[in-house]
C-alpha positions in Angstrom: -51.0 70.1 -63.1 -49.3 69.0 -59.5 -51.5 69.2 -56.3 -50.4 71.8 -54.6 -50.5 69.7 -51.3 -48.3 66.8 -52.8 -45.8 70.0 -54.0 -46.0 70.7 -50.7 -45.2 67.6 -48.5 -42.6 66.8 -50.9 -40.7 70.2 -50.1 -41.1 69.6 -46.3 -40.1 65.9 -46.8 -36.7 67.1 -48.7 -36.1 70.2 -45.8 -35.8 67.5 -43.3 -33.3 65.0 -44.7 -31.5 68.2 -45.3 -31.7 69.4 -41.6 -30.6 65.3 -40.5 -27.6 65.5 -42.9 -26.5 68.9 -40.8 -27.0 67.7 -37.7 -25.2 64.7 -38.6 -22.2 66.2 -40.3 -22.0 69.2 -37.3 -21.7 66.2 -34.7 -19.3 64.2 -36.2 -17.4 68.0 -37.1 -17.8 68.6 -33.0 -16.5 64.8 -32.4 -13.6 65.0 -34.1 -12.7 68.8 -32.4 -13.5 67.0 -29.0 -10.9 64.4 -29.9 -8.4 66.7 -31.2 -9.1 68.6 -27.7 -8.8 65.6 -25.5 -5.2 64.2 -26.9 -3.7 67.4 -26.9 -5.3 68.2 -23.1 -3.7 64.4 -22.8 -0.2 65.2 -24.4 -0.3 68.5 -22.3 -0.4 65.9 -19.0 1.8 63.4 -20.2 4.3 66.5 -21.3 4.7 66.5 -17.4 6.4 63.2 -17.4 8.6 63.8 -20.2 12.5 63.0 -19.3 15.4 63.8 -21.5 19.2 62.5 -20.4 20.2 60.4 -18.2 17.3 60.4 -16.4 15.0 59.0 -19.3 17.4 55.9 -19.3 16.6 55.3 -15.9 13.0 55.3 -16.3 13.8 53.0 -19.1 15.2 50.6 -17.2 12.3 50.9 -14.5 9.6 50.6 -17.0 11.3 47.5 -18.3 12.2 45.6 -15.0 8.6 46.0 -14.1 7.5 44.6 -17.2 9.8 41.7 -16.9 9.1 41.7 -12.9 5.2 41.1 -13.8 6.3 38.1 -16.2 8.2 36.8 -14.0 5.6 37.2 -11.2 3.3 34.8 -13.8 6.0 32.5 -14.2 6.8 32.0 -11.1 2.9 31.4 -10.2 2.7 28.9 -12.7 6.0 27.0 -10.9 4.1 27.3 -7.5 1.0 25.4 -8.5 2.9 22.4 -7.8 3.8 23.4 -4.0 -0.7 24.1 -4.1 -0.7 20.6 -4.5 1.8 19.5 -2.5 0.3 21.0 0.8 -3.1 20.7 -0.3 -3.0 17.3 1.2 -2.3 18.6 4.6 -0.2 15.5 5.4 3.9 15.3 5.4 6.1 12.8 3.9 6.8 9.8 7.1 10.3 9.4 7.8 10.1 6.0 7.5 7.4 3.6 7.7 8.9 0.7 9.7 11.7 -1.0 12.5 12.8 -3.8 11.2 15.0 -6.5 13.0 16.8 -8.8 10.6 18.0 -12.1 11.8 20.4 -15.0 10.0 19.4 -18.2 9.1 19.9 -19.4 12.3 17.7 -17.0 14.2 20.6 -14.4 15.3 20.5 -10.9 15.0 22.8 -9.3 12.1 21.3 -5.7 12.1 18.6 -3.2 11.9 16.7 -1.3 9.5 14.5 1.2 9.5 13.2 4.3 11.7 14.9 5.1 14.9 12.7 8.3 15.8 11.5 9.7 18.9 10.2 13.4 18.9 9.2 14.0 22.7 12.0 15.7 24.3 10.4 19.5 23.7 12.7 22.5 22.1 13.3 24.6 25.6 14.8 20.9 26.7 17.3 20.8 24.4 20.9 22.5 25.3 21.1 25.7 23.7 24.7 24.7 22.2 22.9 22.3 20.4 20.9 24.9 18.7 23.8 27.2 18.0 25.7 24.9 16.7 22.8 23.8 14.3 21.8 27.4 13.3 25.9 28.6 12.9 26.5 25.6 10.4 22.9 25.0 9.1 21.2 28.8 9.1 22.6 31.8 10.6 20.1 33.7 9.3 17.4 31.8 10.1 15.2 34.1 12.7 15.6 36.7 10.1 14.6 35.5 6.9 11.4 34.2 5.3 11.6 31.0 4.8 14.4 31.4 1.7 17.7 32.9 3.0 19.0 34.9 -0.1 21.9 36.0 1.9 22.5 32.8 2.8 22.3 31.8 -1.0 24.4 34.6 -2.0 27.2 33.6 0.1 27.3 30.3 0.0 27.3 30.7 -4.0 30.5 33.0 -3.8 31.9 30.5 -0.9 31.7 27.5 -3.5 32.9 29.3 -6.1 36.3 29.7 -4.1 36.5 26.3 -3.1 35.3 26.6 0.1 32.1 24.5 1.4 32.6 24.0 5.2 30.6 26.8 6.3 27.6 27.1 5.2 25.2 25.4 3.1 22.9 27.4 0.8 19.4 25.8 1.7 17.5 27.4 4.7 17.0 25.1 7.5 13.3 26.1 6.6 14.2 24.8 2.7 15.5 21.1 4.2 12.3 20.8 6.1 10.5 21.7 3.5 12.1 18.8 1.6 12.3 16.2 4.6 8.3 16.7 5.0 7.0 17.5 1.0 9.4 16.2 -1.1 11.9 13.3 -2.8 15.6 13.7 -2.4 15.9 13.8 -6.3 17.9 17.7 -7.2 16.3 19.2 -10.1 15.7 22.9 -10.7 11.6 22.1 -10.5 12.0 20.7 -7.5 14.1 23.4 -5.7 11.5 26.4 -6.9 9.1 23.9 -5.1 11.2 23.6 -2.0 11.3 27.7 -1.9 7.7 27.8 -2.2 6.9 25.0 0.4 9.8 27.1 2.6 7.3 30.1 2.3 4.0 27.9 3.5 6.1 26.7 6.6 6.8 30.4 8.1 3.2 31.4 7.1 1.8 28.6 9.0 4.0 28.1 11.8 6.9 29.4 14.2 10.0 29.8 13.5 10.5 27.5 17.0 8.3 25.3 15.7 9.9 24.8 12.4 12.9 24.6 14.4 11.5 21.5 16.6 10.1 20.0 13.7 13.9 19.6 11.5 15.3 18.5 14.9 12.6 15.7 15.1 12.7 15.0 11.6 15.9 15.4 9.7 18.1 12.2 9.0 20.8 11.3 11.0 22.9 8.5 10.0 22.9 5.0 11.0 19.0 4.6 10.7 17.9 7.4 13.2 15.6 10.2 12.7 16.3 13.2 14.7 18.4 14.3 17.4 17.1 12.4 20.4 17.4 9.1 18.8 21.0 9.9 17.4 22.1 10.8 21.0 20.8 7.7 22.6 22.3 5.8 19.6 25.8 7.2 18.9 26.4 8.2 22.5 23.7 6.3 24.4 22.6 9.6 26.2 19.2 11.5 26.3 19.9 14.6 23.7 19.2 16.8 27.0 22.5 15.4 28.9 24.7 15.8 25.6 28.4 17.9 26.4 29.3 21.0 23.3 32.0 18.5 22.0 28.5 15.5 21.6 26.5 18.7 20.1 29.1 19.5 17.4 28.8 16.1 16.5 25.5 16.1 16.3 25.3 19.3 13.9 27.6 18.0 11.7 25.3 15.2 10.6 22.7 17.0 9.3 24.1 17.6 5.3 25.9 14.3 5.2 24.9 12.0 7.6 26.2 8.7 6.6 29.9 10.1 5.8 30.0 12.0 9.1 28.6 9.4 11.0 30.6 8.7 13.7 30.4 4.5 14.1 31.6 4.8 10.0 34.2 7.3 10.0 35.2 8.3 13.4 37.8 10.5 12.5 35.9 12.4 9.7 33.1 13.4 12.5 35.5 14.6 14.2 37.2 17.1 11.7 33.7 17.5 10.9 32.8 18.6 14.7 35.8 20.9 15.0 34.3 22.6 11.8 31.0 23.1 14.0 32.7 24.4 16.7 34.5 27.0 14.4 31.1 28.2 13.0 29.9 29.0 16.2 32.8 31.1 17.0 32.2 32.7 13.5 28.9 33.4 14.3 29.6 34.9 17.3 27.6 32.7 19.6 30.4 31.0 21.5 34.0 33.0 22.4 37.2 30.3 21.4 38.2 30.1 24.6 34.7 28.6 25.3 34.9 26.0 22.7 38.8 25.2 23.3 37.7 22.3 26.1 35.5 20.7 23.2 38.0 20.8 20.8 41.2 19.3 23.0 38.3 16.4 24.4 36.3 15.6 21.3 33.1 12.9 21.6 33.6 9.3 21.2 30.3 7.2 20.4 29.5 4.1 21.7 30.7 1.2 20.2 29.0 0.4 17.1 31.2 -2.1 15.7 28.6 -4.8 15.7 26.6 -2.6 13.4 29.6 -2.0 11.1 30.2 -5.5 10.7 27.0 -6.5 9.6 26.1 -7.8 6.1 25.2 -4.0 5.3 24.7 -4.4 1.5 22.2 -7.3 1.9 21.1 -5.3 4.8 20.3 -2.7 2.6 18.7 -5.3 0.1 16.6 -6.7 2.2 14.8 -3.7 3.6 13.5 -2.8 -0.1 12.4 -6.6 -0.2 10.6 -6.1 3.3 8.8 -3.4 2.3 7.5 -4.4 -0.3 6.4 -6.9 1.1 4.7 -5.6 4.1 3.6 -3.1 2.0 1.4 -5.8 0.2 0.1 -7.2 3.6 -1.3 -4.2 4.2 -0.7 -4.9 7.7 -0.9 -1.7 10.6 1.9 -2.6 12.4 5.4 -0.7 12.1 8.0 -2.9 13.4 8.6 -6.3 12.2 11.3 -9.2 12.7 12.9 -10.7 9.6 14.5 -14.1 9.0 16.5 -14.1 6.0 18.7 -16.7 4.4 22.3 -15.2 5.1 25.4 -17.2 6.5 27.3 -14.6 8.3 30.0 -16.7 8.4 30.1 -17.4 4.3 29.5 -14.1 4.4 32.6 -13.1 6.0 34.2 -15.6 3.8 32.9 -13.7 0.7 34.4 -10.3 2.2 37.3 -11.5 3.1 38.0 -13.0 -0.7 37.1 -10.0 -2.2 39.0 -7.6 0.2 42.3 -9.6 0.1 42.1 -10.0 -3.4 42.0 -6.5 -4.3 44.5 -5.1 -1.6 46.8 -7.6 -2.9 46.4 -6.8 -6.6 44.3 -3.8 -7.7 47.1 -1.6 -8.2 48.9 -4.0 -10.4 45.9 -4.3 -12.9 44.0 -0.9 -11.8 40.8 -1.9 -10.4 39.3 -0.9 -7.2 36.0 -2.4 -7.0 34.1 -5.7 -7.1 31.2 -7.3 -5.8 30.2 -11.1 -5.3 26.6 -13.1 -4.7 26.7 -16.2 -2.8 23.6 -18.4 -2.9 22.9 -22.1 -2.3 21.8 -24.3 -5.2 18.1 -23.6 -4.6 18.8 -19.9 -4.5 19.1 -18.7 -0.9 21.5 -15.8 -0.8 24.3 -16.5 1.7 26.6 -14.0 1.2 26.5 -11.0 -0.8 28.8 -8.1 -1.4 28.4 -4.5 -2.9 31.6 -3.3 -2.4 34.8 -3.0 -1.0 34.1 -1.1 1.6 30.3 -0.1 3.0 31.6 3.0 4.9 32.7 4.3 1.8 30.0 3.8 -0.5 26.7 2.4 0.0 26.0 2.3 -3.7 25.1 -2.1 -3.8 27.3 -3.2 -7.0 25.5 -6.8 -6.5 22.2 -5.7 -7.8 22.1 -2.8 -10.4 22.1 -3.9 -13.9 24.4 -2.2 -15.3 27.5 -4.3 -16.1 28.5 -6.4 -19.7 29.1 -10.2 -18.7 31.5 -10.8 -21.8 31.7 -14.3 -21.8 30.2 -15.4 -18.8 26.8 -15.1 -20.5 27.9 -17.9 -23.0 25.7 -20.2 -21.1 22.8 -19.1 -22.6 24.2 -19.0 -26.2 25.2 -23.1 -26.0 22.3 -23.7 -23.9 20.0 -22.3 -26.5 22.0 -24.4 -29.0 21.8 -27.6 -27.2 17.8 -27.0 -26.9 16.9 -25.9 -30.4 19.4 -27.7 -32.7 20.0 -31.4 -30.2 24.1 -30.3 -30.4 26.1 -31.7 -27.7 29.7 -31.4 -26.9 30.6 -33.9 -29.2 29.9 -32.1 -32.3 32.7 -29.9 -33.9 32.5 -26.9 -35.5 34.3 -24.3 -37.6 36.9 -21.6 -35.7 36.9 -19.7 -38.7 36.3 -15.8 -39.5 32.2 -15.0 -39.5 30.7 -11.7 -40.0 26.9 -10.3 -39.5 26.7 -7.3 -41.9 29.9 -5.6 -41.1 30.4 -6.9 -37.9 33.4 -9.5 -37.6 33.9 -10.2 -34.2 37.5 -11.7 -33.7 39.0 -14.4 -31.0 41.6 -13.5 -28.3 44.8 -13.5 -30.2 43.4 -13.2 -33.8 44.0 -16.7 -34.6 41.6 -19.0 -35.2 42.2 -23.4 -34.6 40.1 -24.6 -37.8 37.4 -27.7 -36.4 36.8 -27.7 -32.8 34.2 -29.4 -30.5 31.7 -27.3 -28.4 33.5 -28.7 -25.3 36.8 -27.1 -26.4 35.7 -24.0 -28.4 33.7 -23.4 -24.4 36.8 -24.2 -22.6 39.1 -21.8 -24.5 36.4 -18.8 -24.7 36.5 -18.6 -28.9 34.3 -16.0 -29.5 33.3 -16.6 -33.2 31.6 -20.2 -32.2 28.7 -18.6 -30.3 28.9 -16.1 -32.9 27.7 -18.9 -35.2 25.5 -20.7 -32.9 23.7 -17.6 -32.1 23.0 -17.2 -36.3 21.7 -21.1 -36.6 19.3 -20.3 -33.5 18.5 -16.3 -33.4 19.4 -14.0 -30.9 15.7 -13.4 -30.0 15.4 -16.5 -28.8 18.6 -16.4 -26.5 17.8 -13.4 -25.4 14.0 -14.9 -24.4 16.2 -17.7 -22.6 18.9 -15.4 -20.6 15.3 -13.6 -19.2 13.6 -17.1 -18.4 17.1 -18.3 -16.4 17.0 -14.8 -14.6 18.4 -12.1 -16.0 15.8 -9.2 -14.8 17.0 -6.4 -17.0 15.5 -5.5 -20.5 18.4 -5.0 -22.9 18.4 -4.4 -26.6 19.0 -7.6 -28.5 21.9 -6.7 -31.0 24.9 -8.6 -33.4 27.1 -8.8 -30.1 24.3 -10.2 -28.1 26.6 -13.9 -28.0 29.2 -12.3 -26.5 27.8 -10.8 -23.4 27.1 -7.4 -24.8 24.1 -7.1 -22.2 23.8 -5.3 -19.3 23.1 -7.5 -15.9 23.8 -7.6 -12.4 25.4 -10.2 -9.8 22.5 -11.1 -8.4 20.9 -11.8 -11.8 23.7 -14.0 -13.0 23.8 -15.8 -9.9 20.3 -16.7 -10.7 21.3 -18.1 -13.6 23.8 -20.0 -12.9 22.1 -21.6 -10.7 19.4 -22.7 -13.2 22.7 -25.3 -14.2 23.2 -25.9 -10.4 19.7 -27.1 -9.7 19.3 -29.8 -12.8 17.7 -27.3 -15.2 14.8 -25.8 -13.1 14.1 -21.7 -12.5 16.1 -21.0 -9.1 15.4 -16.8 -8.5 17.7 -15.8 -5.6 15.8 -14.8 -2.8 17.2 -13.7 0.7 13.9 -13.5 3.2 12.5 -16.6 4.3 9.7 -15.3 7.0 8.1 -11.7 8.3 6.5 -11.7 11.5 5.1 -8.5 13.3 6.2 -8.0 17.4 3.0 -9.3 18.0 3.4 -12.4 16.6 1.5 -12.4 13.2 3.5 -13.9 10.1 3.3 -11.3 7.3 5.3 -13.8 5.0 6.5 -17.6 4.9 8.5 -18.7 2.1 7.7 -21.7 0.7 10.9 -23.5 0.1 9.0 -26.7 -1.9 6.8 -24.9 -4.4 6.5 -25.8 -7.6 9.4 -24.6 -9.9 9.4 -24.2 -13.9 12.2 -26.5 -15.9 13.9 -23.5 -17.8 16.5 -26.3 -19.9 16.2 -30.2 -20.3 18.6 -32.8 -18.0 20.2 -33.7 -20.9 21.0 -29.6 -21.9 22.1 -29.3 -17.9 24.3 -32.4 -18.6 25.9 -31.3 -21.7 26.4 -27.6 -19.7 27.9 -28.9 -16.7 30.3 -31.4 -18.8 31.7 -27.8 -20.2 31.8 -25.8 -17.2 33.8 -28.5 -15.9 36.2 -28.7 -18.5 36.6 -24.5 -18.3 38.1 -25.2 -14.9 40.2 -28.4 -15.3 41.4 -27.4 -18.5 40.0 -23.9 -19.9 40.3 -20.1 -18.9 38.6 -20.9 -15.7 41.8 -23.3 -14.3 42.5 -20.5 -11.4 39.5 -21.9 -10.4 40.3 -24.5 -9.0 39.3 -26.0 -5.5 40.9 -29.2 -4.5 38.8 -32.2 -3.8 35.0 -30.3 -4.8 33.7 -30.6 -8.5 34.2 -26.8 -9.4 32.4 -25.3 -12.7 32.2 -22.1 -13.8 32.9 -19.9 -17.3 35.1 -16.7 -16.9 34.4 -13.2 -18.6 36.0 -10.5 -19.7 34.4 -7.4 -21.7 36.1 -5.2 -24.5 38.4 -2.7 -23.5 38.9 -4.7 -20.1 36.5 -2.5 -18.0 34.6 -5.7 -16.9 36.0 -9.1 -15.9 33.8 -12.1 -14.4 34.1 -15.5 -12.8 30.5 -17.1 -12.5 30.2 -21.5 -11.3 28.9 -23.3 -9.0 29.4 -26.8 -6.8 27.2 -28.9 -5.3 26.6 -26.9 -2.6 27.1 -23.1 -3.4 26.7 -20.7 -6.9 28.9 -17.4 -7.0 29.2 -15.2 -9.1 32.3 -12.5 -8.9 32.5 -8.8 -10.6 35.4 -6.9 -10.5 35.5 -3.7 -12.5 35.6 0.2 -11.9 32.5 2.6 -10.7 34.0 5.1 -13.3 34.0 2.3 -16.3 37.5 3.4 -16.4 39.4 0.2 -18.0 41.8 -2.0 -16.2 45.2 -3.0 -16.8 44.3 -6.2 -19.1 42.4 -7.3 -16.2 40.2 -10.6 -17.2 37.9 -12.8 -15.6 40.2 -16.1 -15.4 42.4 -13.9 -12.8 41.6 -11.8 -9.9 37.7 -12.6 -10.4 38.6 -16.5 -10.5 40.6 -16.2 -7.8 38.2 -14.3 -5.0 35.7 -17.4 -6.3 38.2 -20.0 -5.6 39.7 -18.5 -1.9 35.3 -18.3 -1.2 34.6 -21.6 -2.5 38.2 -23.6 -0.7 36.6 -21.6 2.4 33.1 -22.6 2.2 34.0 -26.1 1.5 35.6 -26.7 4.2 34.9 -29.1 6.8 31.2 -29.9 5.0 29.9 -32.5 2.6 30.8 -32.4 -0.5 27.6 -32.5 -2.9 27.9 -33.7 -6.4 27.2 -31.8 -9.3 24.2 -33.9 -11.9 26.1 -34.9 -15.3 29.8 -34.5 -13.8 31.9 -37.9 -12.9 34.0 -36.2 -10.4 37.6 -37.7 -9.4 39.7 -35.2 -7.0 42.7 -33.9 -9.2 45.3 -32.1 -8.7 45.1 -28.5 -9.3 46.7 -27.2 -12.5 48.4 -23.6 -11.9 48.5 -21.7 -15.4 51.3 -19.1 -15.7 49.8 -17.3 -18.5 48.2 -13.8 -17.9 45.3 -14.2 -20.3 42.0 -16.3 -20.2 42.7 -17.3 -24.1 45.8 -18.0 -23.9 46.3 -19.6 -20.7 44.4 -23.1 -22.0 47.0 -23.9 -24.8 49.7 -22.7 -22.8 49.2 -24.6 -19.8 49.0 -27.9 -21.4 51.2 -27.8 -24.7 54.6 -30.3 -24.2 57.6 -28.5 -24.8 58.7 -28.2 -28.6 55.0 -28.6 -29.6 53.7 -25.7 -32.1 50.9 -23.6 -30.8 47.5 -24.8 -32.1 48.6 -28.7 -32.1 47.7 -28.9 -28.3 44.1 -27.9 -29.0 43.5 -30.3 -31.5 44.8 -33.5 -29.5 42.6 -32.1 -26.8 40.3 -32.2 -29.3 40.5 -35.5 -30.6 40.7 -37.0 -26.5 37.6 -35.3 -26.4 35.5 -37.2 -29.0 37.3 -39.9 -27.9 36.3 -40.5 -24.9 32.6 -39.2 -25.5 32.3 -42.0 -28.2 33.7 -44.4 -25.5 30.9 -43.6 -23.5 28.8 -43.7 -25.9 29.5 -46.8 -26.6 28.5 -47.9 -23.3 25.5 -46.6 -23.2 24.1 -46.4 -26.8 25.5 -48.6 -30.0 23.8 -45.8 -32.4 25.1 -42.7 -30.3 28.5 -44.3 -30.5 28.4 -44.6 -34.2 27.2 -40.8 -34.6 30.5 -40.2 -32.5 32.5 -42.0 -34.0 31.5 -40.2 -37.4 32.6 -36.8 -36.3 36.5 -37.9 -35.3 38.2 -37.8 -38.0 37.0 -34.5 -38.8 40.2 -33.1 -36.9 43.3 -33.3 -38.3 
């Protein structure tokens, strides 16, 4: 029988889990109604917003641009974090660190480099046509907008797309300040949302006069000056405050092209350029045409800058990166320096005057319109140096990118290597004869081939498949690894072609190399600064003429080298070469498809080497490097030569001849035909040359060495 309290307890115990299981299923019951309750009361409200028709496609279209307006809102954040770092320095780019004065080798002055600036004339001092005309071509908008004229943008986009570009530009003056103060001249699209950005900082944190002063003070003008007041004292030697309307057109033309427009360059194009200006500002309403009409019928004329025009510009341009970096590394506080550098200015105006006369006279015939030469001494001085046909044109220095094929010019280093690693010499013959690496089968000029040659004749003629076959007996790597330690500065990739010239180099760089020949063998880097001194007196730099120099080839390999580049002029491809009564060497080039042709030698006194070619690599009309380039080197060298001591060249027994003119049009062909006797068959020339050759190498030989004469003599009758 139960206890009636344990009955008890048990019932009470069972009540209440009863009672908690109601209460529980009743609130989750009243949960769910509240719920129910609370999205209908909410579909009720958002009933109120409900749009049928036309009008729910608008609020479509709102609904999504703000979606896409808040992602773009990101984005653009994200873009901007690079103008946060930009002014979180709180410092702007300089407009140039340093004045320098460049001076000759014999202490005169041949130009200037470097800033030209001066910011204190205030913006109330300035003539108020100088702003209008600024703001009409530069900004009409600019008191208006924020920094970024959209406007502005707009139109200037539609103006371009018609074909017209004289009016406006679509950067905000605010946008080119932006980039003169913050930025690197390079145009990409990150850099431009960067500009925009940094335009926005400006207005927040200055004036709009302000920003104003600041891109008159700062922006580029041409001809190494830096803002308005120094351009007025330098193109019209006035203070900017005493300029006439016709002076400020000229002056606001400048600012988007300042070295095409510059009026000691092109007169006549800043001109048209300030008649433009003075149209703008009629446009723009600032200025009536009747007010302008005395500007246009009486435009400015500069000072005379011709001095500055006829400097040595390219290796004015050269040198200022060389200065640099080399004050740079002195780490000295000064800001204007005087250079001494190692140019002739008159070799120099040889060297322009060779190039320019040469190319007047025959570009059209063979389709070429540029070239470029480097002059140096034997111990590497630059004298002369040319990077183009015409500085006001183009400033871009052809002399010293890598970026041109030698063709056969860069032979040297293929014998060279030769000579080194397997002990050839001239002497020893080889076999003209088809060679192919993999399925490359280079062929010669011509697509013949002369059987047994020597080195000095296969050299003279340019055969293309001997080096092939030298460079397969010796490796490219290691011809390559020479080319570099002669002076070639430029990495290129070492390939099946590499023997005939299929590298990219510059002027300057085969200069250099040439001159290893020139200077019995030892590493001669061109070099155009001797000395750096501040105005104060203190020498940054002094070039030590005597140090030490590595031997790159042997005397016997510069002997055995000089003996062919001889023999390419007296009797090669090279024979347009020729410069009566001096010892003349030199090996011409010429790359596939004719887009490159070269002429690199030396004498005793002076190595050149000579590039003619198109910036476009368009090809020229069968243009090769035993014509027009031979030529410009022969008119520099007869000039140079003149009137001077002749120095001899080490391993070449020189006896004045007289000069041998080849008819032929070709560097290949123009050996055989030259010298073949009438009635002879083509080929049999080569291979009496041939045979005179080892000939008279055994006979001195013989006068030297008993064994060596014997080894000579072996290799004769080889020909036949």
């Amino acid at each position: 029988m139960q206890d009636p309290f344990y009955t008890k307890q048990k019932h009470a115990k069972k009540s209440n889990m009863l009672a908690a299981d109601a209460w529980l299923d009743s609130s989750l019951f009243e949960f769910g109604q509240s719920l129910g309750r609370g999205y209908t009361r909410f579909q009720d409200f958002m009933g109120i917003f409900r749009v049928r028709g036309i009008k729910r496609l608008f609020v479509e279209l709102v609904s999504d641009g703000l979606t896409f307006g808040a992602l773009g809102t990101i984005l653009v954040l994200l873009l901007a974090f690079p103008a946060f770092d930009v002014t979180a320095t709180g410092e702007f780019n300089k407009a140039e660190d340093y004045s320098v004065i460049f001076l000759d080798k014999f202490g005169n002055e041949i130009g200037r480099r470097g800033i030209r600036s001066d910011d204190s004339v205030a913006l109330a001092e300035m003539p108020d046509y100088l702003v209008k005309a600024t703001l009409a071509t530069e900004d009409r908008r600019f008191y208006d907008h924020f920094g970024v004229d959209v406007v502005g943008t707009l139109r200037a986009i539609v103006s371009n797309t018609q074909g017209d570009s004289s009016t406006q530009g679509g950067s905000s003056i605010t946008q080119q300040l932006a980039k003169n103060l913050f930025l690197s001249p390079e145009r990409t699209i990150e850099r431009k949302v960067t500009e925009a950005f940094l335009s926005v900082w400006l207005e927040w944190h200055y004036t709009k006069d302000q920003i104003l002063k600041l891109y008159f003070d700062r922006a580029y003008m041409g001809g190494g000056n830096f803002g308005v007041t120094a351009a007025a004292e330098y193109y019209f030697g006035k203070k900017v405050s005493d300029i006439n309307l016709a002076e400020a057109a000229m002056l606001a033309g400048l600012f988007k092209a300042p070295t095409k427009y510059a009026p000691h360059v092109d007169l006549a194009a800043a001109r048209g350029r300030a008649n433009v200006v003075l149209t703008n500002m009629v446009n723009a309403g600032f200025l009536t045409e009747g007010q302008v009409t005395a500007a246009r019928r009486h435009p400015a004329s500069p000072v005379n800058r011709t001095d500055d025009v006829d400097s040595p510009n390219y290796f004015l341009d050269y040198a200022f990166e060389q200065a640099k970096d080399i004050i740079r590394a002195s780490r000295h506080t000064s800001n204007n320096f005087t250079v001494r550098t190692t140019i002739d200015t008159t070799l120099q105006k040889y060297a322009e005057d060779s190039i320019n006369s040469v190319i007047r006279e025959n570009g059209e015939q063979y389709k070429v319109g540029q070239a470029a030469m480097v002059v140096t001494d034997t111990k590497g001085a630059i004298r002369a140096m040319v990077g183009g046909t015409d500085y006001g044109k183009s400033q871009f220095n052809r002399a010293i990118v890598s970026t041109r094929q030698p063709g056969s010019a860069f032979k040297i280093f293929v014998y060279s290597q030769a000579f080194e690693q397997l002990g050839l010499t001239p002497s020893d013959t080889i076999s003209d004869r088809p060679v192919c690496i993999g399925d490359w089968c280079p062929q010669n000029y011509g697509r013949n081939y002369k059987g047994r040659v020597t080195l000095l004749s296969a050299f003279a003629a340019s055969i293309n498949t001997v080096p092939v076959t030298l460079s397969i007996k010796t490796g490219r790597d290691p011809i390559a690894a020479l080319s570099h330690r002669m002076g070639l500065q430029a990495d290129y990739p070492v390939t099946r072609s590499l023997a005939l010239g299929v590298a990219s180099v510059s002027v300057l760089d085969m200069t250099s190399s040439y001159a290893v020949l020139a200077d019995d063998g030892y590493k001669t880097p061109a070099y155009g600064i001797t000395r750096i001194t501040s105005l104060t007196g203190d020498v940054i730099f002094n070039k030590d003429i005597n140090a030490p120099r590595e031997r790159v080839l042997s005397e016997k390999t510069v002997a055995n080298m000089n003996l062919m580049l001889r023999r390419v002029i007296t009797n090669g491809t090279g024979r347009r070469a020729q410069v009566p009564g001096v010892p003349a060497l030199g090996k011409s080039g010429t790359t596939s498809s004719y887009r490159d042709a070269w002429f690199c030698g030396f004498t005793g006194n002076y190595v050149a080497a000579v590039w003619f070619g198109n910036d476009n690599y368009q090809p020229t009309n069968r243009l090769t490097g035993g014509s027009l380039p031979a030529m410009a080197w022969q008119k520099f060298m007869a000039f140079a030569h003149t009137n001077v001591q002749i120095e001899p060249v080490f391993g070449v027994d020189f006896v004045p001849e007289q000069t041998i003119v080849a008819d032929a049009e070709t560097d290949e062909n123009a050996d055989e035909a030259a010298q073949r006797p009438p009635g002879l068959k083509p080929g049999a020339a080569t291979k009496l040359i041939d045979l005179a050759d080892r000939l008279k190498l055994a006979q001195q030989a013989l006068e030297t060495s008993p064994d060596q004469a014997m080894a000579t003599s072996a290799i004769v009758p080889n020909t036949r």
